[in-house]
C-alpha positions in Angstrom: -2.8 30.4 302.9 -0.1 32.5 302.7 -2.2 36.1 302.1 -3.7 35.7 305.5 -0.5 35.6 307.7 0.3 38.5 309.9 3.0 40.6 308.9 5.2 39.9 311.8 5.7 35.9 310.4 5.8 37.4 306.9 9.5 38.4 307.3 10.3 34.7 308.5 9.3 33.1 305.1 12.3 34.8 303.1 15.7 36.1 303.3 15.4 40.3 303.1 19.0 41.1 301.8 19.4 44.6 302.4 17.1 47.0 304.1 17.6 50.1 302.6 15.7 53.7 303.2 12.8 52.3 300.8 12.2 49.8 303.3 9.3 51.9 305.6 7.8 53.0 302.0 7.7 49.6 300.4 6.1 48.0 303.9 3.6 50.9 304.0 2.6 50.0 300.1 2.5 46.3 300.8 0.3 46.5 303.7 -2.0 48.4 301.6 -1.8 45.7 298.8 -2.6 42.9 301.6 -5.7 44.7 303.1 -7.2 44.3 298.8 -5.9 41.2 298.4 -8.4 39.2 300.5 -10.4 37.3 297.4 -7.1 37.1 295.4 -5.7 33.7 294.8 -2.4 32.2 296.5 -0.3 32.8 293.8 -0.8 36.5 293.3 -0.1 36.4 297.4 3.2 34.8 296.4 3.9 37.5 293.4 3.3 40.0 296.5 5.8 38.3 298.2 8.4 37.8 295.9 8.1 42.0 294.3 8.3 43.4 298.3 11.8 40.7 298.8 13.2 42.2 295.2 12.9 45.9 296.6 10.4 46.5 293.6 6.7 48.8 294.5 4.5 46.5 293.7 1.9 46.6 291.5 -1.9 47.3 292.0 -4.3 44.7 291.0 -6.7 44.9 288.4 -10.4 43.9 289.8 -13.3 43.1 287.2 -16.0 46.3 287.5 -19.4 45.1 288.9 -22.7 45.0 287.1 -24.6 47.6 288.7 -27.8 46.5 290.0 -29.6 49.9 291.2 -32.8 51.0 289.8 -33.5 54.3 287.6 -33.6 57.4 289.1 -37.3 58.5 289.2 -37.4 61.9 287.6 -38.9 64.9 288.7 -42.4 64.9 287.1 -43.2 61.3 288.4 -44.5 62.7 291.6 -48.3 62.2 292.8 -50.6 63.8 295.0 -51.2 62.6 298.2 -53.6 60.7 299.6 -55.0 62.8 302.5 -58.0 64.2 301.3 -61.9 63.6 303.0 -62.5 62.3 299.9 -60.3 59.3 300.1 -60.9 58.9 303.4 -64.8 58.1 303.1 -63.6 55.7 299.9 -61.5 53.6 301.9 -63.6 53.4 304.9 -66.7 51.9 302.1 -64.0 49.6 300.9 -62.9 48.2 304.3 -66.7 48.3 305.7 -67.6 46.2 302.5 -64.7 43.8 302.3 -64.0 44.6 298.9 -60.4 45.0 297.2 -59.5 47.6 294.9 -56.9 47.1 292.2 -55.9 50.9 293.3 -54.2 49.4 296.6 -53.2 46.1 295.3 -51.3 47.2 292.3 -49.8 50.1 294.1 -51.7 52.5 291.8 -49.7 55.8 292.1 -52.7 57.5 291.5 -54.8 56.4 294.3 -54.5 59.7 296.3 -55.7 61.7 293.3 -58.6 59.5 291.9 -60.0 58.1 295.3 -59.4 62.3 296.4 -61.5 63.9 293.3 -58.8 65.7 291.7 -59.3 69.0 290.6 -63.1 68.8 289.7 -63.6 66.3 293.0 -65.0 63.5 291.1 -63.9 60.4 292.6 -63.2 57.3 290.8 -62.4 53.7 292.3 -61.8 50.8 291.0 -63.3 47.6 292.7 -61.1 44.6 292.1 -63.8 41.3 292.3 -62.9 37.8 292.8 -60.7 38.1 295.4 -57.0 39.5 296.0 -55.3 36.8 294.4 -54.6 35.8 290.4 -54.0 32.6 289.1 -50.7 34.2 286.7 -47.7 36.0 287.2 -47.1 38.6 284.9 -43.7 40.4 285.2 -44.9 43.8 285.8 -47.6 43.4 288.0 -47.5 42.8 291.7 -50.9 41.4 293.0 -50.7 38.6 294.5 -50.6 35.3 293.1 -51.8 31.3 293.8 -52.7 28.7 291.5 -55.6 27.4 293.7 -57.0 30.9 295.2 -59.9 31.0 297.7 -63.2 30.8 296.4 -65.0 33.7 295.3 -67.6 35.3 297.7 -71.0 34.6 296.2 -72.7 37.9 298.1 -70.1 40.2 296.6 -72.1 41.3 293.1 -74.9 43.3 295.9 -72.1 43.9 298.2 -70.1 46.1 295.1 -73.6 46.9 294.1 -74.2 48.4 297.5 -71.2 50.3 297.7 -70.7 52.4 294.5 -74.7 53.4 295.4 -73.4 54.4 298.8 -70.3 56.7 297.2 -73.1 58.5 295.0 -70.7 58.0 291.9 -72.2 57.8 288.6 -69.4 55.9 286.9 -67.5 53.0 288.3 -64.9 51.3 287.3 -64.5 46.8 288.1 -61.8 44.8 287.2 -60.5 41.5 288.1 -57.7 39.0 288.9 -57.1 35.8 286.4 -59.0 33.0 287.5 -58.2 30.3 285.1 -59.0 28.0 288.5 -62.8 28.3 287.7 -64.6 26.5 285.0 -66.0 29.3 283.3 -63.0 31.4 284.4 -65.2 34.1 286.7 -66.8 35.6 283.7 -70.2 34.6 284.6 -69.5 35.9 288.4 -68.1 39.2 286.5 -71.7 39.5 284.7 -73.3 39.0 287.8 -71.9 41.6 289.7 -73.0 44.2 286.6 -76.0 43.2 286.7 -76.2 43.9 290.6 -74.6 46.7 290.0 -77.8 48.4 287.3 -80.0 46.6 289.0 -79.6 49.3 292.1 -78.0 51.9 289.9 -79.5 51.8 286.8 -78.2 55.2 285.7 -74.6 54.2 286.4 -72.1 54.4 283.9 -70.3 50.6 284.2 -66.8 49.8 283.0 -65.3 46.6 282.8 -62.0 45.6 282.9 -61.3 42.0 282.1 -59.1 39.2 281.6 -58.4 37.6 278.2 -60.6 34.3 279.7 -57.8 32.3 277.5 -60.1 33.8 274.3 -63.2 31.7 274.6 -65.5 33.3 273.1 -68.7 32.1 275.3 -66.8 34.0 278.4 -66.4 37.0 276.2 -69.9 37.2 275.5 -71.1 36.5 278.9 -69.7 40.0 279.9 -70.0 41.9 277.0 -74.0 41.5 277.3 -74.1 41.9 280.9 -75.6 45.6 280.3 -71.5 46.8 280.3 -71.0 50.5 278.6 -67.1 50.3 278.6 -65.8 46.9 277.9 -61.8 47.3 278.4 -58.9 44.6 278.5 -55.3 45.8 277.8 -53.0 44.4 275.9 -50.3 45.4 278.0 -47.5 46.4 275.5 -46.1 45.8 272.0 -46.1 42.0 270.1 -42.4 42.0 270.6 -42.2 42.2 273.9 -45.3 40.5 275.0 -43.5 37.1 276.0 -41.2 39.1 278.4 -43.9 40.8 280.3 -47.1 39.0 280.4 -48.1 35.2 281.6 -47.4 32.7 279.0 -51.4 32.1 278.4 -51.9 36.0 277.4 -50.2 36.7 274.0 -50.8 40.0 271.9 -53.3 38.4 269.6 -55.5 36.8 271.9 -56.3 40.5 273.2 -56.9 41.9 270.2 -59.4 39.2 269.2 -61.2 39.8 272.8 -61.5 42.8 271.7 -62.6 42.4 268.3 -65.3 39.9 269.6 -67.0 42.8 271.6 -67.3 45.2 269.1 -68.9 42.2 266.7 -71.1 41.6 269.6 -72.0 45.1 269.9 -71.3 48.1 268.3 -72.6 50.6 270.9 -69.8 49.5 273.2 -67.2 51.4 273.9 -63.8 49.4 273.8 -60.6 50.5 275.8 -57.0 49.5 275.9 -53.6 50.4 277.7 -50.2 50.1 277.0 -47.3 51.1 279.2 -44.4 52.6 277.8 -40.5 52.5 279.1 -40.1 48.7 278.8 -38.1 48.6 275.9 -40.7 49.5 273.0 -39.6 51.2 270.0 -41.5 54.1 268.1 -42.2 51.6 265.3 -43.4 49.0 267.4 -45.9 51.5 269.4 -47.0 52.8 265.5 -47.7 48.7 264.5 -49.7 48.7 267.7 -52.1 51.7 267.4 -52.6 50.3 264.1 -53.5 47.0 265.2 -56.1 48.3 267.7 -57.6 50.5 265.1 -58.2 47.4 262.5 -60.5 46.1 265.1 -62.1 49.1 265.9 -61.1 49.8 269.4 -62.4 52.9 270.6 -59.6 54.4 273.4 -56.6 53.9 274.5 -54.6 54.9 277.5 -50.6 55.3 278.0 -48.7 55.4 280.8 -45.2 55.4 282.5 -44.2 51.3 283.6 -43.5 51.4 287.9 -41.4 49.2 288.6 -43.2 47.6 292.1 -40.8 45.9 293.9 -37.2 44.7 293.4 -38.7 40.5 292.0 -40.5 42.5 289.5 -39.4 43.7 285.8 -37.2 46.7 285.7 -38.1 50.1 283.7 -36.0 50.4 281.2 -36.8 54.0 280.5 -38.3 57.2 282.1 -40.9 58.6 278.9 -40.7 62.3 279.2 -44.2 63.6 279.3 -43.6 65.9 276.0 -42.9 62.1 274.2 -46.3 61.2 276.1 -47.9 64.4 274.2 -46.2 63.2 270.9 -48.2 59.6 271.3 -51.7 61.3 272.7 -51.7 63.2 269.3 -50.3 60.2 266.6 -53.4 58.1 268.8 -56.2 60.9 267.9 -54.8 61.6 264.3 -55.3 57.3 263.8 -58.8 57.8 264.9 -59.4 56.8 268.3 -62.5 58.5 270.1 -60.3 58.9 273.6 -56.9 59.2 274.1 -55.0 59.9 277.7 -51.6 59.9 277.5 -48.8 60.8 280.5 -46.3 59.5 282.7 -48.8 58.9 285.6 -52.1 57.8 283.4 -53.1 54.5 283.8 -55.9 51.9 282.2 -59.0 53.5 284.7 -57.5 56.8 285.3 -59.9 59.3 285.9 -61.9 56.7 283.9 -65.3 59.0 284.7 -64.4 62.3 282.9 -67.4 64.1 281.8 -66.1 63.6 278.1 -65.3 59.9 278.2 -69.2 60.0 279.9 -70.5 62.1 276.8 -69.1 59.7 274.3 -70.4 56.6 276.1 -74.1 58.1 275.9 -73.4 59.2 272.7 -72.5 56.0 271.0 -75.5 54.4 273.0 -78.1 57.0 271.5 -76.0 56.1 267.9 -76.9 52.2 268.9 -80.5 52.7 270.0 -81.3 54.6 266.5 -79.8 51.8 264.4 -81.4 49.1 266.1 
């Protein structure tokens, strides 16, 4: 092609009628144009051509501005503590010597160093992640890992968790798991298992659960709500509208309400817990239609937080939420009703899940329960 010939054949292709004082100018601009021109088609080569021959400057080409693909900046009050402490340390070491997974570490909790550390009032809180590493969906925004056939789950782990949280001398723990539409009764009767280990050696513990949506069937529901639970929590992840975009296409909006209806119809002296993260695209009406929705079936708190992007594959943020906005939602949430709020850039579903007053309102509504019955 003719843009990639050297120069010194260039002047062989047409007659030059007069070099004139330009000449050194016009070469100087055209080599310029010929070091651009490499992904340009032949016949803007040829125009090239044809200008320098005339004596005319020729003219820059205009190239099409590229989409950019880098991520927000983070701003400054998305920064975490880190994870150093002795605290932490003697957490992870139970969690290795035990086998267990924590959702902490596979979700890339930002958190971790401040929750597994104690924070300010050294309380530490883990969450154990049962059922393996591995989740039989793929939701946009979350980055464990997924399989449609996952290993089996290990049968000894309800005494192994059961074993560990009496080790850490907590008094409120935190489990969660991964999807596993795989099994026939989708883990939940593993998941009530492991509770039951769980009050079995601990029976003072404070026990929070963290579920999947077990496709709504009600039988799987129930099977963990009467495990002997205090906290039964599933999110719902974010708004209606945007549900399709960031969760698998067996979780919808409604489906998670109704688990969460089902509980409280089950039993009214568990507490019921939600999350949403914010900076995905939500709108302030769609975040009102939502707290409303949670309040119609009686859910009792409900966590916000800032969505991380984890990795380039997954779901971009599509906004930083300044933490006065976060305030704005923490005090619309308590004015609607609900018993708990936590609201902030860095908050997530179990954060700091073992707070003396989310404690107090747990006994509470069980004392509330034991007089009615």
């Amino acid at each position: 092609m003719l843009h990639s010939l050297p120069l010194s054949r260039l002047s062989r292709l047409a007659p030059i009628p007069t070099i004139t004082r330009s000449f050194s100018s016009r070469l100087d601009s055209l080599r310029e144009q010929l070091k651009s021109e490499d992904s340009t088609s032949d016949s803007s080569s040829v125009e090239v051509l044809q200008t320098f021959a005339s004596g005319e400057a020729p003219t820059p080409v205009r190239r099409k501005a590229r989409k950019s693909n880098r991520a927000l900046p983070k701003p400054s009050w998305l920064r975490v503590q880190p994870a150093e402490s002795s605290n932490f340390n003697k957490l992870r070491t139970t969690v290795r010597k035990s086998g267990l997974a924590t959702v902490c570490e596979e979700a890339r909790c930002p958190n971790i160093g401040e929750c597994w550390g104690g924070g300010d009032d050294g309380t530490a809180t883990a969450t154990i992640m049962i059922m393996g590493d591995t989740c039989t969906r793929g939701c946009s925004f979350c980055s464990v890992k997924t399989s449609r056939a996952p290993p089996p789950v290990d049968l000894d782990e309800p005494q192994k968790v059961a074993d560990a949280v009496k080790e850490w001398g907590l008094d409120y723990v935190v489990l969660t798991s991964v999807d596993r539409d795989d099994m026939p009764d989708q883990g939940s009767g593993h998941f009530r298992k492991v509770v039951q280990a769980i009050k079995r050696e601990s029976p003072d513990m404070l026990v929070e659960a963290l579920t999947p949506d077990f496709q709504g069937n009600t039988d799987f529901i129930d099977k963990v709500a009467t495990s002997g639970l205090d906290v039964y929590a599933h999110n719902v992840e974010t708004v209606e509208r945007l549900q399709r975009r960031m969760r698998d296409h067996r979780a919808n909006y409604w489906q998670s309400l109704g688990v969460l209806e089902r509980v409280k119809e089950l039993n009214k002296g568990i507490v019921t817990k939600t999350s949403l993260m914010l900076g995905v695209g939500e709108t302030d009406e769609d975040l009102t239609q939502t707290l409303t929705d949670l309040r119609s079936v009686n859910v009792d708190v409900v966590t916000f937080g800032q969505y991380l992007q984890p990795s380039k594959r997954h779901m971009p943020v599509k906004q930083y939420v300044t933490p006065e906005k976060f305030q704005e939602w923490q005090e619309v949430a308590e004015g609607m009703g609900f018993k708990y709020v936590a609201s902030g850039p860095l908050v997530r579903s179990s954060y700091k899940a073992g707070e003396f007053f989310l404690k107090a309102l747990v006994k509470e509504q069980n004392a509330a329960a034991a007089k009615e019955a």
